[in-house]
C-alpha positions as CSV (number, residue, x, y, z in Angstrom):
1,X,-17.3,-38.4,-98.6
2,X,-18.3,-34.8,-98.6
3,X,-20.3,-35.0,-101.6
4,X,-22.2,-37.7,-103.0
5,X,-20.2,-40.6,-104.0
6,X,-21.0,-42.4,-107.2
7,X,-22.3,-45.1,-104.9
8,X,-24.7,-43.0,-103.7
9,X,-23.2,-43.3,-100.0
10,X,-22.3,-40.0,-98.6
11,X,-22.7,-40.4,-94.8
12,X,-21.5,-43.2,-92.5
13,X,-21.9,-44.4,-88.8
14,X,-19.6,-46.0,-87.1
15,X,-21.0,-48.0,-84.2
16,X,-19.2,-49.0,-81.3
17,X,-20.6,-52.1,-79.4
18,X,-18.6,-52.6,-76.6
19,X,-16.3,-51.0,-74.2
20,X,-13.0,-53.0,-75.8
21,X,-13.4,-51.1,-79.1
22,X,-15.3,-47.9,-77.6
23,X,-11.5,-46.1,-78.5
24,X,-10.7,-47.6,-81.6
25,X,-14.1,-46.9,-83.2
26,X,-14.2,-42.8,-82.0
27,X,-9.7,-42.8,-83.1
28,X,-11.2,-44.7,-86.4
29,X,-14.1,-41.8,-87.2
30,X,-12.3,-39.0,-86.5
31,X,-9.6,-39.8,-88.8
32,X,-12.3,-40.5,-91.7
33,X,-14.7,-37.9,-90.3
34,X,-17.7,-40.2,-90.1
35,X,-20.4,-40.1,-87.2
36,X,-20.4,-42.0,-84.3
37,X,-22.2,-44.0,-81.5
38,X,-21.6,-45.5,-78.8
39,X,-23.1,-48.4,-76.6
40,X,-22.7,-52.0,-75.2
41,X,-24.7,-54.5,-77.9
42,X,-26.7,-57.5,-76.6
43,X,-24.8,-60.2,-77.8
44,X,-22.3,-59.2,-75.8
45,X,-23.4,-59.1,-72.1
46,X,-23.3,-62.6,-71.1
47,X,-19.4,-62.6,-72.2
48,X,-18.9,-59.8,-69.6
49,X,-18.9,-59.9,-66.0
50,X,-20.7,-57.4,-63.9
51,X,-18.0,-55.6,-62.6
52,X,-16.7,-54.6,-66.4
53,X,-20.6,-53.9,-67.5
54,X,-21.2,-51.3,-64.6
55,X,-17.7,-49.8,-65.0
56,X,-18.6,-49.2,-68.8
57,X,-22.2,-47.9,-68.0
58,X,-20.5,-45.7,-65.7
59,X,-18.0,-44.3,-68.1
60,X,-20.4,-44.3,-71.3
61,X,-22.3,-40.8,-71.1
62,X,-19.2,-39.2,-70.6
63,X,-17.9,-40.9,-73.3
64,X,-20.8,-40.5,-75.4
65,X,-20.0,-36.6,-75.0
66,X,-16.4,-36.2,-75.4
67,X,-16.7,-38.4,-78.9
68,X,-19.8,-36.0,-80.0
69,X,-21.6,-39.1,-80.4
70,X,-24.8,-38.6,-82.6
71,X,-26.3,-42.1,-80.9
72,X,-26.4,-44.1,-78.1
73,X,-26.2,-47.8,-79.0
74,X,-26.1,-50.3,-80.7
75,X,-27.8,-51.3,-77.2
76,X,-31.0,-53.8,-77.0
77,X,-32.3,-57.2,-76.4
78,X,-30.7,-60.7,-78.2
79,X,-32.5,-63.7,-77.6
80,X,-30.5,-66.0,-78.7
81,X,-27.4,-64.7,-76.8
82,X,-29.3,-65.5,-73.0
83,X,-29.0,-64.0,-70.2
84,X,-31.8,-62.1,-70.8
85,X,-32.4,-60.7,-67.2
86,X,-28.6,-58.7,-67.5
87,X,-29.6,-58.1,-71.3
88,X,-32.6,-56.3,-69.8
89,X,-31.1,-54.3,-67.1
90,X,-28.1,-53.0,-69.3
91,X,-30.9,-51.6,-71.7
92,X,-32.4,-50.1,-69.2
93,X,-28.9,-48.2,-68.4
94,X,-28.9,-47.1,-72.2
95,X,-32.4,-45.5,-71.9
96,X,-31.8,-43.9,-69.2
97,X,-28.4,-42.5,-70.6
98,X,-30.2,-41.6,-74.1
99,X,-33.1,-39.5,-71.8
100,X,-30.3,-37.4,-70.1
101,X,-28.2,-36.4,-73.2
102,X,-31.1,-36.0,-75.7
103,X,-29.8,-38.6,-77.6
104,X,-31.5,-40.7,-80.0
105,X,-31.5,-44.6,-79.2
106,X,-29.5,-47.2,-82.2
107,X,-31.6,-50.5,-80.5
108,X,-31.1,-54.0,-81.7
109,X,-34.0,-56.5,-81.2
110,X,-33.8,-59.9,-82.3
111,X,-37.1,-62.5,-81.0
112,X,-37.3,-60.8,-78.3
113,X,-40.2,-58.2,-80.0
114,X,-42.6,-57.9,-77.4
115,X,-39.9,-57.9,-74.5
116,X,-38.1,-55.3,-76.0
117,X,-41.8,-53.4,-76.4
118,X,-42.2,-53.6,-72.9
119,X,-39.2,-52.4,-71.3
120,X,-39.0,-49.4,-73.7
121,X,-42.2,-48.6,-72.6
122,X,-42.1,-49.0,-69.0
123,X,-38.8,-46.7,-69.2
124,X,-40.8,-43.7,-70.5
125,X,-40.9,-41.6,-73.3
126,X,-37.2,-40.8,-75.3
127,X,-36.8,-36.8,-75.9
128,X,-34.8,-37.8,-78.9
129,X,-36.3,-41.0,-80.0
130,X,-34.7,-44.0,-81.5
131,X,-34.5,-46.4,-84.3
132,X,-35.1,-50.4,-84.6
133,X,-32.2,-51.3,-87.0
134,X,-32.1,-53.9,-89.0
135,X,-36.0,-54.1,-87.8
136,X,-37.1,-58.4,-88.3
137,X,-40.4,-57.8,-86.5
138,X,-43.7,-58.3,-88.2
139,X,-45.6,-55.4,-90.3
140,X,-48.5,-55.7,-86.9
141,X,-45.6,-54.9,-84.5
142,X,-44.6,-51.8,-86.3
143,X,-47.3,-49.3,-84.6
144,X,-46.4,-50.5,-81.6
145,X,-42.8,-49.0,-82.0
146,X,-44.2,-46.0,-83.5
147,X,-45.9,-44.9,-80.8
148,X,-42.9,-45.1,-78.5
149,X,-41.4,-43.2,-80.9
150,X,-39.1,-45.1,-83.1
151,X,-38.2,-45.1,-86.5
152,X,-37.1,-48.1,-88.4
153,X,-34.1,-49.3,-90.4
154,X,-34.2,-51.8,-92.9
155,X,-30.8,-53.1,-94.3
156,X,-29.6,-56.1,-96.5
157,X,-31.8,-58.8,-95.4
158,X,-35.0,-56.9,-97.2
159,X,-33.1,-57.0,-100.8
160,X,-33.6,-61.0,-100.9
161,X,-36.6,-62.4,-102.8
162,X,-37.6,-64.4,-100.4
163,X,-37.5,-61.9,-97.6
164,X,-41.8,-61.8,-97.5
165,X,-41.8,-60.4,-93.4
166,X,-39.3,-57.7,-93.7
167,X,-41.3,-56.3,-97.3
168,X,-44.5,-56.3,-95.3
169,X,-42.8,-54.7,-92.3
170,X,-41.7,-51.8,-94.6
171,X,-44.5,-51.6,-96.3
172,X,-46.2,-50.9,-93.0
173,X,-43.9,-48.1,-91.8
174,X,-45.3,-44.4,-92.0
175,X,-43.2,-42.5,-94.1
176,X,-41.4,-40.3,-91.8
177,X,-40.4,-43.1,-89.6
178,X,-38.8,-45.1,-92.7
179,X,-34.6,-45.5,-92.8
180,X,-32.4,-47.4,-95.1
181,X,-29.1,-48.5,-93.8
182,X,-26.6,-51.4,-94.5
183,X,-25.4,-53.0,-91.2
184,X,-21.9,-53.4,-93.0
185,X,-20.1,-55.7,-92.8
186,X,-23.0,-58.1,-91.6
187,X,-25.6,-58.0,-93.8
188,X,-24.3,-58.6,-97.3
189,X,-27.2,-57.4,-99.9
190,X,-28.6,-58.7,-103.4
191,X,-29.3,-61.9,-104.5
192,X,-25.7,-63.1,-104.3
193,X,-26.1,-62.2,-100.2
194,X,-24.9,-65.5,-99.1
195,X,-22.2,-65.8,-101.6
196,X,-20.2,-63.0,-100.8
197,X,-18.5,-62.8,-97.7
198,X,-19.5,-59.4,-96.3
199,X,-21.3,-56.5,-97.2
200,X,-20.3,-52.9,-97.6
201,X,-21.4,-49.3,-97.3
202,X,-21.9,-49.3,-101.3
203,X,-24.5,-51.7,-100.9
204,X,-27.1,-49.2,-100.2
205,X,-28.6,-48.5,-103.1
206,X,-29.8,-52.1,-103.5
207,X,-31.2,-51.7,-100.2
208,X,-33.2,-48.4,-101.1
209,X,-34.5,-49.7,-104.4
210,X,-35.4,-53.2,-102.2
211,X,-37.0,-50.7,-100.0
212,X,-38.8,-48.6,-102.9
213,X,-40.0,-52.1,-104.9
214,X,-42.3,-53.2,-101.1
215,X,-43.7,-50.4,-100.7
216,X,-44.5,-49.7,-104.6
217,X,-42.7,-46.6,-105.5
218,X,-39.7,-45.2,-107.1
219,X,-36.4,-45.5,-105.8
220,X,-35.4,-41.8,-105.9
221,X,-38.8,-41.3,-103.4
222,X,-37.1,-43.2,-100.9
223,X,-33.6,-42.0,-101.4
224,X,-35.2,-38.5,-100.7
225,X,-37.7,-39.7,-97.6
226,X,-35.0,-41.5,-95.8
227,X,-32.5,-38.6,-96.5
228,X,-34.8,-36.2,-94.8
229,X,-35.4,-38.9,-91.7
230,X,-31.9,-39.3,-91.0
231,X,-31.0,-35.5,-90.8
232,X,-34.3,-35.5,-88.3
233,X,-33.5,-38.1,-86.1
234,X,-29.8,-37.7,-85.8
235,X,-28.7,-34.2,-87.0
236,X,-26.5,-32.7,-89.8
237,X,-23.7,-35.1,-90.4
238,X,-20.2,-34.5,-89.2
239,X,-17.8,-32.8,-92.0
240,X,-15.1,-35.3,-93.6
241,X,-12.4,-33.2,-93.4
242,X,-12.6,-31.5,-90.3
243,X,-14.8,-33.5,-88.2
244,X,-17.5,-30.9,-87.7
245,X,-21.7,-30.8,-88.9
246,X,-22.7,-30.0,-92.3
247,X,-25.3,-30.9,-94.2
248,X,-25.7,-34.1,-95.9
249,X,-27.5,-37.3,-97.3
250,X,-28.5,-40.8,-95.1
251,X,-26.1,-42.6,-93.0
């Protein structure tokens, strides 16, 4: 992974969502060298009492430190998943973690667009910014979230023909705000998405050149743009051998 791979994938993050796996993930990324980040996602805060969310919100920024995290999240808002109210205050507990290390934000928003908007905002402005990933809000949304600030991921979901709100959304995203990722292993890409059983790292270039064909350029444009965004937002990537920064291409 030190160089570019065939696949055209030579930088990974590997995203802890809960304080269960918080361990396995950082053990996991140091023995592959990849980048990590740390955080309690949405979906999972109604399956955990309040006792075990404030303990983990207690123990994350030191966490967060002592795994040279390069994120904090995946954190955010899940509509379907309810509890919205706890969903709400444990995002609040990321911000405020992300404001006192400097780091940069990995936020999930699903229907809850405008929610989200507004307690991002009424926490104040991110010294380090953050990303939407996976972003499923509309194109008219997308200035809204720039000017808090945030860049914006698109993954496999945008490589499907059909996929007319997430092409307009990219198409709508300034150019240094623009990111590619995959969301491995849960958004398989291509046309054959929902016949294969989970996607993978190496599914990125479909995602780049689905990114290049909605906003009308060429693929190696975008491979270059979101390369440069990624080193912005979340530094040089960790070295595969020993663990350390270097330089390197998207995550």
């Amino acid at each position: 992974m030190g160089a570019r791979t065939r696949r055209g994938v030579d930088r990974l993050l590997a995203v802890g969502v809960g304080p269960a796996t918080w361990s396995e993930t950082v053990a996991a990324a140091d023995v592959i060298g990849v980048d990590v980040a740390l955080g309690i996602h949405p979906e999972l805060v109604p399956e955990l009492d309040d006792a075990t969310l404030d303990a983990a919100l207690a123990a994350l920024p030191a966490r967060l430190v002592d795994a040279r995290a390069i994120a904090v999240g995946e954190c955010g808002l899940d509509g379907p998943s309810g509890d919205l109210d706890r969903q709400i205050a444990v995002l609040r507990a990321h911000l405020r973690i992300a404001r006192e290390l400097s780091l940069p934000v990995c936020l999930h928003v699903f229907r809850v667009q405008e929610r989200a908007l507004a307690v991002v905002r009424e926490a104040g402005p991110l010294p380090a910014g953050g990303v939407v990933h996976s972003y499923s809000g509309s194109a008219e949304l997308v200035r809204n979230w720039a000017r808090l600030g945030f860049s914006f991921a698109f993954g496999g979901a945008l490589t499907r023909s059909n996929a007319r709100r997430p092409q307009l959304a990219a198409r709508a995203v300034p150019d240094e705000l623009l990111l590619a990722e995959t969301d491995a292993p849960f958004q398989p890409a291509g046309e054959d998405a929902r016949d294969r059983a989970h996607g993978e790292p190496a599914d990125l270039p479909l995602v780049l050149a689905a990114i290049a064909a909605a906003r009308g350029v060429d693929p190696a444009t975008i491979v270059a743009l979101t390369d440069a965004n990624a080193q912005r937002l979340f530094g040089p990537r960790r070295d595969p051998i020993r663990g350390r920064t270097g330089s390197g291409g998207p995550p």
